[in-house]
VOBA-1610 file (N, C-alpha, C; in pm, whole numbers, padded with zeros to 5 digits, always signed):
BEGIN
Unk+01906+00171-00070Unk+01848+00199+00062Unk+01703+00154+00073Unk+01607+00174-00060Unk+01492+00114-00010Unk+01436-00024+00000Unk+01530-00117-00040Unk+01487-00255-00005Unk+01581-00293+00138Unk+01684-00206+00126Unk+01728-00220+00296Unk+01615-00177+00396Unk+01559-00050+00362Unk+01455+00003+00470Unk+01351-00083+00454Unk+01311-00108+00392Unk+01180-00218+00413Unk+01185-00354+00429Unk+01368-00381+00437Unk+01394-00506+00492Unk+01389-00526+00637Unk+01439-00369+00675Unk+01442-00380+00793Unk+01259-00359+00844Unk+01227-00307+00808Unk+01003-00289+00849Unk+01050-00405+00886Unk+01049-00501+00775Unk+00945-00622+00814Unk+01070-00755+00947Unk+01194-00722+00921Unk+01306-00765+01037Unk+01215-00688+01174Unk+01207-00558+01167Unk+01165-00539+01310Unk+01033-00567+01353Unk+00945-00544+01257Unk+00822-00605+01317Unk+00844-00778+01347Unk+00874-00830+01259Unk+00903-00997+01289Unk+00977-01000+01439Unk+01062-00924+01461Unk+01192-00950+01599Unk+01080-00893+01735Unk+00966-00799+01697Unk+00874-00768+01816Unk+00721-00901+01776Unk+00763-00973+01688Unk+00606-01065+01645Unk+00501-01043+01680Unk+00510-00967+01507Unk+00396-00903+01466Unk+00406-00823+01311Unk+00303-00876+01235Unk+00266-00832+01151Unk+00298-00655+01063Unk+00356-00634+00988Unk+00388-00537+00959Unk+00213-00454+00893Unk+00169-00368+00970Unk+00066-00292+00946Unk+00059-00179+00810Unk+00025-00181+00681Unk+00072-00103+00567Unk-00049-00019+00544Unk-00085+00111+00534Unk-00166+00196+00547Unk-00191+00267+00447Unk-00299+00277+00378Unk-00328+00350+00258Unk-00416+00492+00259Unk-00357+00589+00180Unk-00460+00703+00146Unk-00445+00775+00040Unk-00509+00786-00019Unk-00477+00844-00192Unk-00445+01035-00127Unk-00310+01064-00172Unk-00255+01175-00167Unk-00389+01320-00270Unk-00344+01418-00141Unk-00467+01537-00236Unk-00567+01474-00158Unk-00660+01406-00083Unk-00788+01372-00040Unk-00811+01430+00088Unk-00914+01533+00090Unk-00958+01611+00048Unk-00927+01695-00033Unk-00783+01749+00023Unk-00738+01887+00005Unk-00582+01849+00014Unk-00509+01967-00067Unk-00379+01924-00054Unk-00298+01912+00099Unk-00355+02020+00183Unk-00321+02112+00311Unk-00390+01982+00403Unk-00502+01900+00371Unk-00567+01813+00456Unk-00476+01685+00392Unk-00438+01643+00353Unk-00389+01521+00261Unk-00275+01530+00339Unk-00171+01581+00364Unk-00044+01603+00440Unk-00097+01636+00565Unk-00166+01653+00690Unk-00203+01637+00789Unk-00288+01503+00832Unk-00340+01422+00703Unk-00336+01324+00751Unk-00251+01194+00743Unk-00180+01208+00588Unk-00059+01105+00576Unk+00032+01135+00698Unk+00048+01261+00768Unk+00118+01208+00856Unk+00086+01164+01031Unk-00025+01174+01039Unk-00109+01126+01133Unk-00126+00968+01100Unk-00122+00922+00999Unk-00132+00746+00968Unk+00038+00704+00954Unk+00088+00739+00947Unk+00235+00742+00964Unk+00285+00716+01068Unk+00195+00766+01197Unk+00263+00757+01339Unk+00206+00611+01367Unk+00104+00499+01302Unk+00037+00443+01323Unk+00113+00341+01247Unk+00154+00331+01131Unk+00191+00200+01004Unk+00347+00206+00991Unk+00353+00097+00967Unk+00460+00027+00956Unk+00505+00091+00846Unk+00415+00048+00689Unk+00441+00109+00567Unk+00313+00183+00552Unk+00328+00337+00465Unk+00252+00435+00447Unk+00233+00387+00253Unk+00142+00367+00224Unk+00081+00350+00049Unk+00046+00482-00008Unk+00083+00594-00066Unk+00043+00701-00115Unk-00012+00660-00202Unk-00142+00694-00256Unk-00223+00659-00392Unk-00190+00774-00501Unk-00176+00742-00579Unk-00145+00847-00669Unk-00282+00883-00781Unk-00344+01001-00722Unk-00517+01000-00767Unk-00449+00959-00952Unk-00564+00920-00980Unk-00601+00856-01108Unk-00752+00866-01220Unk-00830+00940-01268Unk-00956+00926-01304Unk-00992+00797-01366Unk-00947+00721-01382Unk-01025+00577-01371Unk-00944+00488-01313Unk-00958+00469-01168Unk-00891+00347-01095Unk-00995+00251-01058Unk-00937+00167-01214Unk-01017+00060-01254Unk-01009-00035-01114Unk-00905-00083-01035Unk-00892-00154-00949Unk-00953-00150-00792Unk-01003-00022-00800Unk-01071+00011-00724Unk-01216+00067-00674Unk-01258+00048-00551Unk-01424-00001-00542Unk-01442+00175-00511Unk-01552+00165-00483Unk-01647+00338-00453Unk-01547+00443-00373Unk-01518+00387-00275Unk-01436+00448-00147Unk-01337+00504-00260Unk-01235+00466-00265Unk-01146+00469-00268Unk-01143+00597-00473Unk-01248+00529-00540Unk-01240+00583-00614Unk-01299+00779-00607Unk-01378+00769-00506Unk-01451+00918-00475Unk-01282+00982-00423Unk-01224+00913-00326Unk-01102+00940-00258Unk-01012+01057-00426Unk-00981+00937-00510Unk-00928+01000-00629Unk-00995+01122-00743Unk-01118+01127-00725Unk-01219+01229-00744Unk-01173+01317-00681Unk-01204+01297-00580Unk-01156+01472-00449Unk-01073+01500-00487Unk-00978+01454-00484Unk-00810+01441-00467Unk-00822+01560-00647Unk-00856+01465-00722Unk-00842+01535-00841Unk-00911+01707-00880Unk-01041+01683-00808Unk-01117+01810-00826Unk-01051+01915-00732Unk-00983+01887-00635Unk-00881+01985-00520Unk-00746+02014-00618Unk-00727+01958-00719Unk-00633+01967-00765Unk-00474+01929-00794Unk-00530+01844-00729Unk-00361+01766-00704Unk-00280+01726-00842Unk-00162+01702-00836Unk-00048+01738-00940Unk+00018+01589-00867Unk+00118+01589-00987Unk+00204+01488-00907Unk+00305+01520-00829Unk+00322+01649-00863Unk+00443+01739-00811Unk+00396+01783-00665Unk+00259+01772-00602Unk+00208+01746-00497Unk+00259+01629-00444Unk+00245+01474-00499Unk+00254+01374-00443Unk+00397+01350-00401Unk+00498+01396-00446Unk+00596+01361-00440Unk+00615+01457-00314Unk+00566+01628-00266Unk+00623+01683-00205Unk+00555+01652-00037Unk+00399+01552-00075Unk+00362+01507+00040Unk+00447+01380+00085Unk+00518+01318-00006Unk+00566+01182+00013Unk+00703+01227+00132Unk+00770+01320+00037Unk+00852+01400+00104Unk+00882+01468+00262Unk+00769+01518+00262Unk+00720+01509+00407Unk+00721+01415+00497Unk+00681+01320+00479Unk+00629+01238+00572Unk+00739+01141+00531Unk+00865+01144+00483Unk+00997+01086+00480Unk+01042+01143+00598Unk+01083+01308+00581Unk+01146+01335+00678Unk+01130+01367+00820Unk+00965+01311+00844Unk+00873+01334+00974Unk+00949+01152+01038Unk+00928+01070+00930Unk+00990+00938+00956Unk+01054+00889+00863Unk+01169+00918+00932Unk+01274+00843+00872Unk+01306+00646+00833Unk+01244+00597+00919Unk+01275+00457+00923Unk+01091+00414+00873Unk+01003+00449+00784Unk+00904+00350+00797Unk+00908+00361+00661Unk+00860+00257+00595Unk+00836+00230+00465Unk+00710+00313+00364Unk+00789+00400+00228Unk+00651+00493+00168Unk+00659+00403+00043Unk+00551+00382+00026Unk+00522+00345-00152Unk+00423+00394-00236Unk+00452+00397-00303Unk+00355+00513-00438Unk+00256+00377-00483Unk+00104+00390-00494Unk-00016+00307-00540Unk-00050+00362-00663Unk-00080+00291-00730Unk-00149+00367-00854Unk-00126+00294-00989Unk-00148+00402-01041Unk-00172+00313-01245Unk-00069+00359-01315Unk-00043+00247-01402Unk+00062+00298-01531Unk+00051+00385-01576Unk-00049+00457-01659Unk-00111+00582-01677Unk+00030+00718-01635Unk+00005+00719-01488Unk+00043+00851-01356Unk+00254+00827-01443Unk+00273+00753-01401Unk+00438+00758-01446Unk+00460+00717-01595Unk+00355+00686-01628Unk+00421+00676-01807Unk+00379+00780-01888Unk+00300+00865-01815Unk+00252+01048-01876Unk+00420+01122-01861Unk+00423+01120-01714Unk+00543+01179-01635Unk+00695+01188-01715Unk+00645+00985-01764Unk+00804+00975-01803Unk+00878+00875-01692Unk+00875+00706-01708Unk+00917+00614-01603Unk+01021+00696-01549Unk+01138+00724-01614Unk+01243+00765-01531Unk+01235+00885-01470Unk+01179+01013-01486Unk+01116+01128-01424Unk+01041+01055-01280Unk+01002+00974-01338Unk+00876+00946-01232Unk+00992+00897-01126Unk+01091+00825-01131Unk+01164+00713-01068Unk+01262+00793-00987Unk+01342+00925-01116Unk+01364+00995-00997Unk+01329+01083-00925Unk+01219+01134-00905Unk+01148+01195-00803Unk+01109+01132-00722Unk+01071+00988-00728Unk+01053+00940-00605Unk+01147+00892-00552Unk+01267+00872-00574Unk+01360+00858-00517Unk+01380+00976-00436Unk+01390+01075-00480Unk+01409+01228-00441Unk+01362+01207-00291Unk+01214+01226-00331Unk+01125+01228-00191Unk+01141+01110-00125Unk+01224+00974-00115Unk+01252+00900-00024Unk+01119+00799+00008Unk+01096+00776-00135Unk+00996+00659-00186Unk+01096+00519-00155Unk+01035+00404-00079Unk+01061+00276-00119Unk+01085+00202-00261Unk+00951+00249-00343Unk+00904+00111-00384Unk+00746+00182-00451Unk+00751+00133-00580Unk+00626+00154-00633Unk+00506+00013-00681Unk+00398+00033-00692Unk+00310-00083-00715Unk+00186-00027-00818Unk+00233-00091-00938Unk+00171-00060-01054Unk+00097-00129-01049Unk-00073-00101-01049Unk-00153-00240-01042Unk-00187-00293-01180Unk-00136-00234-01264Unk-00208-00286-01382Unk-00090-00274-01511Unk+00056-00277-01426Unk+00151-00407-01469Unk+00190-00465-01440Unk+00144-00602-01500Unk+00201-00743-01436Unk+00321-00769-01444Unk+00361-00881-01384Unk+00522-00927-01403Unk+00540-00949-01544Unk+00493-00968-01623Unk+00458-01015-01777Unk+00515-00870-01834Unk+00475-00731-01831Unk+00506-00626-01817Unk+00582-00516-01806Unk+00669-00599-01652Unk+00735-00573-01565Unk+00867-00511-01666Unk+00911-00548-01776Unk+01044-00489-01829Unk+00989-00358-01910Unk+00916-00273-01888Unk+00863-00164-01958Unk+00929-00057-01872Unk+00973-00073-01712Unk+01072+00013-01608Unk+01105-00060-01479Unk+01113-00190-01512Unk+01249-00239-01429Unk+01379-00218-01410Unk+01415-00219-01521Unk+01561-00105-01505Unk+01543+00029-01435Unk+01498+00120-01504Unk+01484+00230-01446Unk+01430+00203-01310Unk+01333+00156-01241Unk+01326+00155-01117Unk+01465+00076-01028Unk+01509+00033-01073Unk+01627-00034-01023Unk+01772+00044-01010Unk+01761+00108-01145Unk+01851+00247-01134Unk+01809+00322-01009Unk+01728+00362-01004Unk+01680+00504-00890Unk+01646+00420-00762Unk+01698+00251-00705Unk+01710+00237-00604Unk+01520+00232-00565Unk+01418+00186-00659Unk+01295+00185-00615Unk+01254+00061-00611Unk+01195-00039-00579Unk+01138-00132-00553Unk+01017-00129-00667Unk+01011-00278-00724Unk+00859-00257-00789Unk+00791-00398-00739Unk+00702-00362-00681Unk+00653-00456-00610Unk+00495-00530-00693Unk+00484-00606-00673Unk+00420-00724-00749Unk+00284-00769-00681Unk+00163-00744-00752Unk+00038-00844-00704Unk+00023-00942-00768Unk+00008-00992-00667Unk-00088-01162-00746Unk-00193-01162-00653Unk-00330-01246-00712Unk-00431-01316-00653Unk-00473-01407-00670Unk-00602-01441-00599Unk-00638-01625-00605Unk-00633-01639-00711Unk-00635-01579-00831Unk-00664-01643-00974Unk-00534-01638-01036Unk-00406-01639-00969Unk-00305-01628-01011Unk-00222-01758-00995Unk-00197-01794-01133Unk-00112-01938-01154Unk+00021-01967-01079Unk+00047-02088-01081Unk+00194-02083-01063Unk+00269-02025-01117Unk+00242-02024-01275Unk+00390-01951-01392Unk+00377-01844-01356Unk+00283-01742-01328Unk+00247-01609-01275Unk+00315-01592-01177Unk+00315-01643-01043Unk+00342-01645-00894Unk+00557-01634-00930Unk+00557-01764-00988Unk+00722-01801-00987Unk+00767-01646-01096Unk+00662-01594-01166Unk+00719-01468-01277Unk+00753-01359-01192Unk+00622-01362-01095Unk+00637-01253-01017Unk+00732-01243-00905Unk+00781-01359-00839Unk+00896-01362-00738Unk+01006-01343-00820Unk+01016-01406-00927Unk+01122-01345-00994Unk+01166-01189-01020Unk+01069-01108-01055Unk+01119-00978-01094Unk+01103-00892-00987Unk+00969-00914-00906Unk+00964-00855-00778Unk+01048-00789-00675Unk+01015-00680-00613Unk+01142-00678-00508Unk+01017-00597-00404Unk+01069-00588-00270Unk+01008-00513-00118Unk+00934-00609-00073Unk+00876-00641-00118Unk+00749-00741-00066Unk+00628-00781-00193Unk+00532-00897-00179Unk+00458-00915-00242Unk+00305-00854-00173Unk+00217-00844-00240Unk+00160-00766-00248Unk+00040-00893-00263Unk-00052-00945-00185Unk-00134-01040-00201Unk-00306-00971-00205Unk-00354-00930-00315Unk-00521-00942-00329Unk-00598-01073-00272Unk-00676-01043-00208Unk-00713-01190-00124Unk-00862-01159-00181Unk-00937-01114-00260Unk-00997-01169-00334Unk-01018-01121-00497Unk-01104-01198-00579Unk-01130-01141-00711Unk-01180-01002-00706Unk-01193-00919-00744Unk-01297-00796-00712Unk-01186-00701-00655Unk-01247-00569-00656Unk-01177-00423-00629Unk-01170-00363-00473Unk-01132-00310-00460Unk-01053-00272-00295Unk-01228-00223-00238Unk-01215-00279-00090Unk-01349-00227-00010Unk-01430-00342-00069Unk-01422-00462-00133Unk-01524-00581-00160Unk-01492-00634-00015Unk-01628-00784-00042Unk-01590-00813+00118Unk-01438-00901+00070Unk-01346-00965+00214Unk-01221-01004+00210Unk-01260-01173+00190Unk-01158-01249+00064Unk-01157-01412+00091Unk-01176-01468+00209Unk-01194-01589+00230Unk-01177-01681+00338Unk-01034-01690+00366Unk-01038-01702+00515Unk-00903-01690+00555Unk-00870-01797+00514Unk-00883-01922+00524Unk-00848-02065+00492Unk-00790-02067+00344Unk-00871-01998+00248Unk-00801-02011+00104Unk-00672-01879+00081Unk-00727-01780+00159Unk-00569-01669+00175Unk-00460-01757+00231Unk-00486-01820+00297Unk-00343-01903+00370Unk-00309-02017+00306Unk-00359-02091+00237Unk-00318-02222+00144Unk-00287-02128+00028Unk-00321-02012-00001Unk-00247-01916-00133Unk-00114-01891-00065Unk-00077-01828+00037Unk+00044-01770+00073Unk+00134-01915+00085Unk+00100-02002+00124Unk+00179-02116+00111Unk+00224-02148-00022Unk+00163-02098-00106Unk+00168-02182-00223Unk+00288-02048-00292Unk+00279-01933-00269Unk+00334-01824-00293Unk+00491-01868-00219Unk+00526-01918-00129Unk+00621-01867-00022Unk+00756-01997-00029Unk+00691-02096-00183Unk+00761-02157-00243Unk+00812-02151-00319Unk+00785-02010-00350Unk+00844-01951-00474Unk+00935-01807-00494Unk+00895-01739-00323Unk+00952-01639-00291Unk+00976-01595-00163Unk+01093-01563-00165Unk+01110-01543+00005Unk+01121-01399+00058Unk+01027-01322-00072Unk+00984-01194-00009Unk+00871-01160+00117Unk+00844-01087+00195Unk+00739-01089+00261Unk+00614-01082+00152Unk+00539-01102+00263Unk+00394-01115+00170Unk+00308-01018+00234Unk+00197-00919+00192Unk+00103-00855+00254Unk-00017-00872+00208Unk-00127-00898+00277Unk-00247-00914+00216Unk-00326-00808+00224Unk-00416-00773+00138Unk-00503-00637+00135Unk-00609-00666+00062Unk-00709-00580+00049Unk-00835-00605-00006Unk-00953-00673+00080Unk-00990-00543+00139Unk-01167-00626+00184Unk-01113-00643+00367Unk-00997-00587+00403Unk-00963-00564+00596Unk-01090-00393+00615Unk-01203-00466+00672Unk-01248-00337+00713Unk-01220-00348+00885Unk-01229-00437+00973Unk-01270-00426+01086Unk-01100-00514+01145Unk-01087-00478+01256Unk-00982-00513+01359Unk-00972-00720+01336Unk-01106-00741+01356Unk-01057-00906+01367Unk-01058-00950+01267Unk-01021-00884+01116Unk-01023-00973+01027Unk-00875-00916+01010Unk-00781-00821+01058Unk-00669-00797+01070Unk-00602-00873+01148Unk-00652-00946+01268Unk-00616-00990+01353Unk-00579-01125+01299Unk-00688-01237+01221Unk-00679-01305+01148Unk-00552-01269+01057Unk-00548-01221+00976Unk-00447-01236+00881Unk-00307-01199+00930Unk-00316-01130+01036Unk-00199-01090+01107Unk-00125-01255+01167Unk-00207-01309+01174Unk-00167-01482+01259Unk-00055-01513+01103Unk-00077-01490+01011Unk-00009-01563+00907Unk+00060-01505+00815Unk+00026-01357+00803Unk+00101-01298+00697Unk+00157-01231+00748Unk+00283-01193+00658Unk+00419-01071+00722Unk+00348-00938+00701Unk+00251-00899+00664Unk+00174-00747+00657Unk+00061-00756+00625Unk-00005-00648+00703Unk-00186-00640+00648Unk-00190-00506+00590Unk-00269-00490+00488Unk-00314-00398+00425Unk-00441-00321+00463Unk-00435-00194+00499Unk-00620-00142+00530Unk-00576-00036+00423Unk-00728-00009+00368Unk-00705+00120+00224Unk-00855+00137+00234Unk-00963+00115+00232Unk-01094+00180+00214Unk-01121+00202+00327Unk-01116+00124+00466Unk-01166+00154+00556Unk-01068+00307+00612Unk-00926+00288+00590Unk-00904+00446+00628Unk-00942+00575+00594Unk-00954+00553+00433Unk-01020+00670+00351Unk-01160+00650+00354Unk-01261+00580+00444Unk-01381+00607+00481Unk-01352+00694+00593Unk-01311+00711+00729Unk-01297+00823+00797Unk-01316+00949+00750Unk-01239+00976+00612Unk-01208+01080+00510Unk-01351+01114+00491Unk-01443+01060+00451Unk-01580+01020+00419Unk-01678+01049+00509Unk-01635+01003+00609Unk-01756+01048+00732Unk-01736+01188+00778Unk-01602+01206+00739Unk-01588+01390+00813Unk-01550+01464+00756Unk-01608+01480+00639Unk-01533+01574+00512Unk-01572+01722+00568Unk-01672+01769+00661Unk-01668+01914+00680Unk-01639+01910+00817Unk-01559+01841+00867Unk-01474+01889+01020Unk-01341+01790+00983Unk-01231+01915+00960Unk-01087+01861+00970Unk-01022+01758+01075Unk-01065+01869+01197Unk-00998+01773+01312Unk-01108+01654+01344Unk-01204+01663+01329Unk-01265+01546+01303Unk-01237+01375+01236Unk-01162+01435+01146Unk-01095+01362+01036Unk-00970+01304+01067Unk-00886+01372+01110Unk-00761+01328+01141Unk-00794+01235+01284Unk-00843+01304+01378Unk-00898+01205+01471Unk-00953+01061+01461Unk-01071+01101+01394Unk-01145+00954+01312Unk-01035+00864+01278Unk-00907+00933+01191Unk-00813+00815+01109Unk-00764+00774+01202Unk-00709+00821+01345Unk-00571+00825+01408Unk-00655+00737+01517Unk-00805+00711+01571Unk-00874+00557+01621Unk-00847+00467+01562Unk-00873+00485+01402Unk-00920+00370+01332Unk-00790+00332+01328Unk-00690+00371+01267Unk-00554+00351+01252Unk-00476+00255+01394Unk-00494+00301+01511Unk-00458+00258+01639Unk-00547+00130+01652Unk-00655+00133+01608Unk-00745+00004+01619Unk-00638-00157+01528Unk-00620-00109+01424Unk-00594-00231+01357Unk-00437-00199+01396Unk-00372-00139+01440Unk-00221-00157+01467Unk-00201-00241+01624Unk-00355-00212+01709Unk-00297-00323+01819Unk-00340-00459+01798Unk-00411-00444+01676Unk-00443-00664+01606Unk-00317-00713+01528Unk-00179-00651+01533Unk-00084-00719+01473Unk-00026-00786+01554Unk-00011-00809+01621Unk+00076-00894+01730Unk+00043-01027+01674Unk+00116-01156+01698Unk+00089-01236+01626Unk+00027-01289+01749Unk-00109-01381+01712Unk-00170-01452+01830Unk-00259-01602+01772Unk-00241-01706+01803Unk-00280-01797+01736Unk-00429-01781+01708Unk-00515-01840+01625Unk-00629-01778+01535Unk-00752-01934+01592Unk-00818-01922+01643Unk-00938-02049+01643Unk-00975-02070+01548
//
């Protein structure tokens, strides 16, 4: 079911043309009780919902996002949290795509297959290990394949062909494109070299592609929305988190602009 459901995301956004919008927030941030009032407030907004799975050193990631996993951790979050927020916001929406973010670390403590079936449980897509590569990739490919999960694959500009063709190979949901060197919330590549990358990618796989890393503002969504099957936002949502940490409804509000902002730049529209 979950490479059907996220076959279909990216079938229906393509059949309305437009960009599949994928939305990130590390689960537990602030608070457990605030973390599930806002995953599902960005939910009504994205195509696909990214649960981060807090981490104390998410090497891959810039300030934002790492304070995000701080909170998250000092509030206390469990994984047995993440799974029961994921859960939620399955059965709030049924048809949009959830995927678990995070480090090898979080499911190889757990136990790959523990980990694989609980998120199956809670009506997970698809997980994205950032820091195993396709090279990697047979440490719980099976097991994710057993439990019906997707393991979805980054590459970036510094990523070879043998890399690219490794990763379409084992890959499944979609690819997962870093559009530049450097950690989430840096500024974003040139659009010109993101798009001669996805070309070069889309000869090798006929998964969708999403780009992420460094979308803070509407027209650089808008841009990448002209060319790629999904855009990624992840620091700029969990900055909202940031600006209104002592007013709740503040917060959810803040996300549920910002969120509506970059969901009306998907439409596909030719780019000057």
């Amino acid at each position: 079911m979950s490479q059907l459901r996220l076959d279909q995301v990216f079938a229906r956004c393509a059949q309305e043309n437009r960009a599949a919008l994928v939305g990130y927030l590390t689960a537990g941030d602030p608070s457990i009780l605030q973390s599930e009032a806002l995953m599902l407030k960005l939910a009504e907004e994205v195509d696909i919902i990214e649960i981060g799975m807090p981490f104390s050193d998410p090497m891959a990631d810039g300030p934002v996002i790492q304070a995000a996993s701080e909170r998250a951790l000092e509030a206390g979050t469990k994984m047995h949290d993440v799974f029961a927020i994921a859960s939620k916001v399955r059965r709030a929406n049924p048809n949009i795509g959830i995927i678990f973010m995070g480090y090898a670390n979080v499911p190889y403590t757990l136990g790959f297959e523990a980990f694989a079936a609980q998120a199956q449980a809670a009506g997970v897509d698809g997980a994205l290990l950032v820091d195993i590569p396709a090279e990697e990739s047979a440490i719980c490919a099976k097991i994710f394949k057993a439990h019906d999960l997707c393991h979805i694959m980054l590459l970036a500009p510094t990523s070879t062909e043998q890399r690219i063709a490794l990763a379409a190979q084992v890959g499944s949901g979609f690819i997962y494109y870093v559009s530049l060197a450097g950690t989430t919330g840096a500024e974003m590549g040139a659009i010109a070299e993101i798009k001669e990358k996805l070309s070069l990618i889309r000869k090798y796989s006929n998964l969708p592609i999403c780009v992420g890393f460094g979308i803070k503002v509407p027209e650089q969504a808008r841009h990448i929305a002209a060319f790629a099957d999904g855009v990624v936002v992840g620091s700029h949502f969990v900055s909202q988190i940031t600006s209104n940490l002592q007013d709740s409804v503040a917060m959810v509000e803040a996300l549920s602009v910002a969120a509506h902002a970059m969901s009306a730049e998907m439409p596909r529209a030719e780019v000057a």
